[in-house]
C-alpha positions as CSV (number, residue, x, y, z in Angstrom):
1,X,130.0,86.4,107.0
2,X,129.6,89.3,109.6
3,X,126.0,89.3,109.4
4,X,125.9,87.9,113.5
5,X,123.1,90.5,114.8
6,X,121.2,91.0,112.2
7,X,117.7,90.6,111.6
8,X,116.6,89.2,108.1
9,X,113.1,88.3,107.1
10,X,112.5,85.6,104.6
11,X,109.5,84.8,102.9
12,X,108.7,81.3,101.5
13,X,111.1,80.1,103.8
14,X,109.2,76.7,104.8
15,X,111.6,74.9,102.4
16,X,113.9,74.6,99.4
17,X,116.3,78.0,99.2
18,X,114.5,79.8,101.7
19,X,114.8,77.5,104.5
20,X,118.2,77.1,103.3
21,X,118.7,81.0,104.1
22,X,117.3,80.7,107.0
23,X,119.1,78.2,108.7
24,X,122.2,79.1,107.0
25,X,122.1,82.8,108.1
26,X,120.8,81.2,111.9
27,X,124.1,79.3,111.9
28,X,126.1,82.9,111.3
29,X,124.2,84.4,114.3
30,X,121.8,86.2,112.0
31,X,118.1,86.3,113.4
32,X,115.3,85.2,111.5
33,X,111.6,85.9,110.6
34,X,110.5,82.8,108.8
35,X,107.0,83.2,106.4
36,X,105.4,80.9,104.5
37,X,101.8,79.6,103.9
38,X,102.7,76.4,104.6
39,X,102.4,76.9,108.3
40,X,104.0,73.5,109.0
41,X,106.8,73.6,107.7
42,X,107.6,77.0,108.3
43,X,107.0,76.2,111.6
44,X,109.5,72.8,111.2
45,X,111.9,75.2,109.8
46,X,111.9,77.7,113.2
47,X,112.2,74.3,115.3
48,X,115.3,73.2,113.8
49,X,117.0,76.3,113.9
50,X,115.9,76.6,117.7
51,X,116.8,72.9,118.2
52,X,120.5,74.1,116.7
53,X,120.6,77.1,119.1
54,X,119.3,79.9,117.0
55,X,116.8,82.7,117.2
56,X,113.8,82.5,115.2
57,X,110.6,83.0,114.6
58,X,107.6,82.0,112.2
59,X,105.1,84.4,111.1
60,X,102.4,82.9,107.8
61,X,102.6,85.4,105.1
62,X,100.6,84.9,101.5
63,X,103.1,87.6,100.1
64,X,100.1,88.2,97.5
65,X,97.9,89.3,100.5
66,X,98.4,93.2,101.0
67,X,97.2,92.6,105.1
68,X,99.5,89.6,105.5
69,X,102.6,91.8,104.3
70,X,102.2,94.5,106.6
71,X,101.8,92.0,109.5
72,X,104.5,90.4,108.5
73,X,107.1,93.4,108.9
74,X,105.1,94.1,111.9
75,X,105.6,91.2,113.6
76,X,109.4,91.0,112.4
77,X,109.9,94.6,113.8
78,X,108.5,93.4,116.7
79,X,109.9,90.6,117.7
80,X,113.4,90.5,115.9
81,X,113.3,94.8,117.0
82,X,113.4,96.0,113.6
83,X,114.5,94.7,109.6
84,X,118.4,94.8,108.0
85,X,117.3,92.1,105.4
86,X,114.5,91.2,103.4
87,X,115.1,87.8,101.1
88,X,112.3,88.1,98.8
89,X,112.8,84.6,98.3
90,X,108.9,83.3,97.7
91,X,108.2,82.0,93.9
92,X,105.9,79.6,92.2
93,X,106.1,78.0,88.5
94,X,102.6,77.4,86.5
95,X,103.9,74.0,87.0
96,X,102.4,74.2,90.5
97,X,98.9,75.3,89.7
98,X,97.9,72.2,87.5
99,X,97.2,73.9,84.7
100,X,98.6,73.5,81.1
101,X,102.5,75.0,80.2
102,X,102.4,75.7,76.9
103,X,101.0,79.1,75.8
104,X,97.9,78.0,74.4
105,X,96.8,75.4,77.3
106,X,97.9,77.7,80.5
107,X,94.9,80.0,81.5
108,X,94.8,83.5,82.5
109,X,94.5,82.8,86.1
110,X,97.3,80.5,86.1
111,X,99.5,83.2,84.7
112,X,98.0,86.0,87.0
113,X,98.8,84.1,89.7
114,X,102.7,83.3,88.8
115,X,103.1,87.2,87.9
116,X,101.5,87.8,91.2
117,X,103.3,85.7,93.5
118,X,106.5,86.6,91.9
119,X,106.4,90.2,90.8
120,X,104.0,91.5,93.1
121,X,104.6,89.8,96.0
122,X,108.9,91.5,96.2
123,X,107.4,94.8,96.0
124,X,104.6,94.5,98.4
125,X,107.0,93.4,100.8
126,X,109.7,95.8,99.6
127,X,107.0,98.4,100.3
128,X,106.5,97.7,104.0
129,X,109.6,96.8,105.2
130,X,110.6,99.8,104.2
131,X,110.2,101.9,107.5
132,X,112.6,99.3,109.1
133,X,114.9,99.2,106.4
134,X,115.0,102.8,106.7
135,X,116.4,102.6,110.4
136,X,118.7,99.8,110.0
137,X,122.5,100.7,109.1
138,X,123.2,97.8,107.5
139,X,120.0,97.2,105.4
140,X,119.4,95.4,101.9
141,X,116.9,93.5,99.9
142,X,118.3,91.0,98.3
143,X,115.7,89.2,95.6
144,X,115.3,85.9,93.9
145,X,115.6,86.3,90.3
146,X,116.3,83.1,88.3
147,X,118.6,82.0,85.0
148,X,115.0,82.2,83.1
149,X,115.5,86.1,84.1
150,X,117.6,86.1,81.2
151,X,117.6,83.0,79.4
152,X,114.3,81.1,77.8
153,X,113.4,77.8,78.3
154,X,110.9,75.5,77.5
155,X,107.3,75.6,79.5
156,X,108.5,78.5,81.8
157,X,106.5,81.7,79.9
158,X,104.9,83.0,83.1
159,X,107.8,81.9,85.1
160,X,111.0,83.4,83.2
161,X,108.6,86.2,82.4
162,X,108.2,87.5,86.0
163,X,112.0,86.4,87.0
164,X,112.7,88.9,84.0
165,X,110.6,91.1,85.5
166,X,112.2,90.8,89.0
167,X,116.0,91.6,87.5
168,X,114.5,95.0,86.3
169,X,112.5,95.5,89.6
170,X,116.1,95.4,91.5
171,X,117.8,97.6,89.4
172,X,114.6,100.3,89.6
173,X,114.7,99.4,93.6
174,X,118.8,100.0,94.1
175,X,118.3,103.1,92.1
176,X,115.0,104.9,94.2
177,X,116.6,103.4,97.8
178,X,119.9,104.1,97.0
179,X,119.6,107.5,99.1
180,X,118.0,106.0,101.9
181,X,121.6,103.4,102.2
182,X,119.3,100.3,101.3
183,X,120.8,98.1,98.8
184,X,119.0,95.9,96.4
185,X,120.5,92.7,94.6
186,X,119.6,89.9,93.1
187,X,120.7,86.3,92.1
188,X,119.6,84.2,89.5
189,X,120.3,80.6,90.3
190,X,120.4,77.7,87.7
191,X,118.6,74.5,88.3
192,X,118.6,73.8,92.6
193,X,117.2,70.5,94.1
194,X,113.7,71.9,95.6
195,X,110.1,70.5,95.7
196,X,109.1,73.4,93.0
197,X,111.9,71.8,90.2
198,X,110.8,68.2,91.4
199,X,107.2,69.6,90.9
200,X,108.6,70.6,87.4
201,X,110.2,67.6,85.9
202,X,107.3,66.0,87.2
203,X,105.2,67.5,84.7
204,X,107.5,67.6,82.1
205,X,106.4,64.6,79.4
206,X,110.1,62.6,79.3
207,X,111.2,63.8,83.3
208,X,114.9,62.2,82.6
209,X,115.0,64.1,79.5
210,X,113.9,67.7,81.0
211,X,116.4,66.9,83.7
212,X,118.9,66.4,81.6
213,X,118.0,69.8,79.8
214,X,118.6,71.5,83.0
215,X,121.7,70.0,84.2
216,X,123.8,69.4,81.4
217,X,124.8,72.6,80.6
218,X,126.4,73.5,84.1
219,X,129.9,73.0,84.1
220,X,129.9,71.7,87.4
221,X,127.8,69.1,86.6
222,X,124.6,69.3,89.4
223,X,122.5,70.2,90.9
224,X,122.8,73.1,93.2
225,X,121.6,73.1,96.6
226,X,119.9,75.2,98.6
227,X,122.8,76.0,100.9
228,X,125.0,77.1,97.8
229,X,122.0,80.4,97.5
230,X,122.0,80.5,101.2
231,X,125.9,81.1,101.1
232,X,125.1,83.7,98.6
233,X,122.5,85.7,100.2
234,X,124.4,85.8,103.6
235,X,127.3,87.3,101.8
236,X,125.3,89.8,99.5
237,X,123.5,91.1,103.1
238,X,127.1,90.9,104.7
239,X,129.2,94.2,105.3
240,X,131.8,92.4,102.6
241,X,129.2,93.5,100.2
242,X,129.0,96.9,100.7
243,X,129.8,98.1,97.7
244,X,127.5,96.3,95.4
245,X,124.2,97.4,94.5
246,X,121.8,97.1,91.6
247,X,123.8,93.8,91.1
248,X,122.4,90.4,89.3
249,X,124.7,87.5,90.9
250,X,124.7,84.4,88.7
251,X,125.1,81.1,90.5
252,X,124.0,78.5,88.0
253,X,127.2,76.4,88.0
254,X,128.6,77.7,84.8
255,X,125.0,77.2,82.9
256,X,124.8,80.6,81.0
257,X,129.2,81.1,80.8
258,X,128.9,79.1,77.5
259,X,126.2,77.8,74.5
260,X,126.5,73.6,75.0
261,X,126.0,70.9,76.9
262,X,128.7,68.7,78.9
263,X,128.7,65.5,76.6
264,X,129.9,68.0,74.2
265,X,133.3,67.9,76.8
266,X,133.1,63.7,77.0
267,X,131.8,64.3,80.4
268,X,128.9,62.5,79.9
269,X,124.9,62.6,81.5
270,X,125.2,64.8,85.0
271,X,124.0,63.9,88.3
């Protein structure tokens, strides 16, 4: 992957794709700035990479919080000595707030608080890790967009509405950066085994069914991982991927390639 050296903060990185990232990118010499809110498990996730013979570190980071943004990149250019990566990589779905999914039940705070986590929190930390950025040679924000950042689906309106929003945001990002040598992509991955799509089907009213919704149109019939993204991101902050920028990498196992589902091919329910 070529990316042995470099220095990559990741925010919500205490599990799911993000901890994926980060151990992933650990394991190709990459070192890391972990963030999350959920201290302990951020902190978990800088043990194991430590414990695996990896440099990291864990700094908490609300990516909502202005203050907690800048100390962030602070603390990364401290104590990785400056930024080549940022993995805006921390997302919520309403599903995680309690509140109701469908347009009339969800509040405005639920929504506020989606849009915010999402949309505002890439740019806020786009914004200050900028002045590292700036001094790396090899320097990129790569963000998580999702297949709802083109597609709709069922109970995701403040979800697939700030992933939509994210797609532009990298495109606006590559385009004012572009002089400065700082690329910006994104992916968009289809449905990956974490705790925020376990949180989903959970409150989904038939859970199999939903599941089934998700998973049947991807041609290789799974789930993704977390360590299929991570593969991704290490290559899209790699010198390999120099020349692309502005980009929106799919990696939904074939989801959005076609318009059906795989019992359509006799392959039956997926896994």
């Amino acid at each position: 992957m070529q990316i042995s050296g470099m220095n990559f903060v990741i925010t919500g990185a205490g599990a799911g794709i993000g901890a994926g990232t980060a151990q992933v990118a650990a394991r190709y010499g990459a070192r890391v700035m972990v963030s999350d809110t959920n201290d302990v498990n951020g902190r978990a996730v800088v043990q194991s990479i430590r414990d695996a013979g990896g440099v990291a570190h864990y700094q908490h980071c609300d990516v909502t919080d202005e203050a907690q943004v800048q100390a962030l990149m602070q603390a990364a250019g401290d104590q990785l000595g400056g930024i080549d990566v940022l993995h805006n990589n921390a997302g919520i779905h309403e599903s995680m707030l309690g509140d109701g999914l469908t347009l009339e039940a969800m509040s405005r705070s639920t929504f506020d608080k989606v849009m915010a986590v999402n949309v505002l929190g890439p740019w806020l930390c786009a914004k200050y890790a900028l002045p590292w950025l700036r001094d790396s040679s090899q320097a990129s924000i790569i963000n998580a967009g999702s297949t709802s950042s083109i597609a709709g689906y069922p109970n995701c309106v403040a979800y697939g509405s700030s992933k939509g929003a994210v797609m532009q945001m990298t495109k606006m990002l590559a385009v004012d950066l572009a002089a400065d040598g700082i690329r910006v992509n994104c992916y968009c991955p289809g449905s990956i085994h974490t705790k925020m799509v376990d949180d989903f089907l959970a409150a989904a009213p038939d859970p199999a069914a939903m599941l089934n919704t998700m998973t049947l149109t991807h041609l290789i019939p799974r789930m993704g991982k977390p360590e299929d993204v991570a593969e991704l991101v290490c290559f899209l902050a790699s010198p390999a991927a120099s020349f692309i920028n502005g980009a929106v990498w799919l990696i939904d196992g074939g989801s959005l390639a076609w318009r059906g589902t795989l019992d359509i091919l006799g392959m039956g329910e997926s896994t």
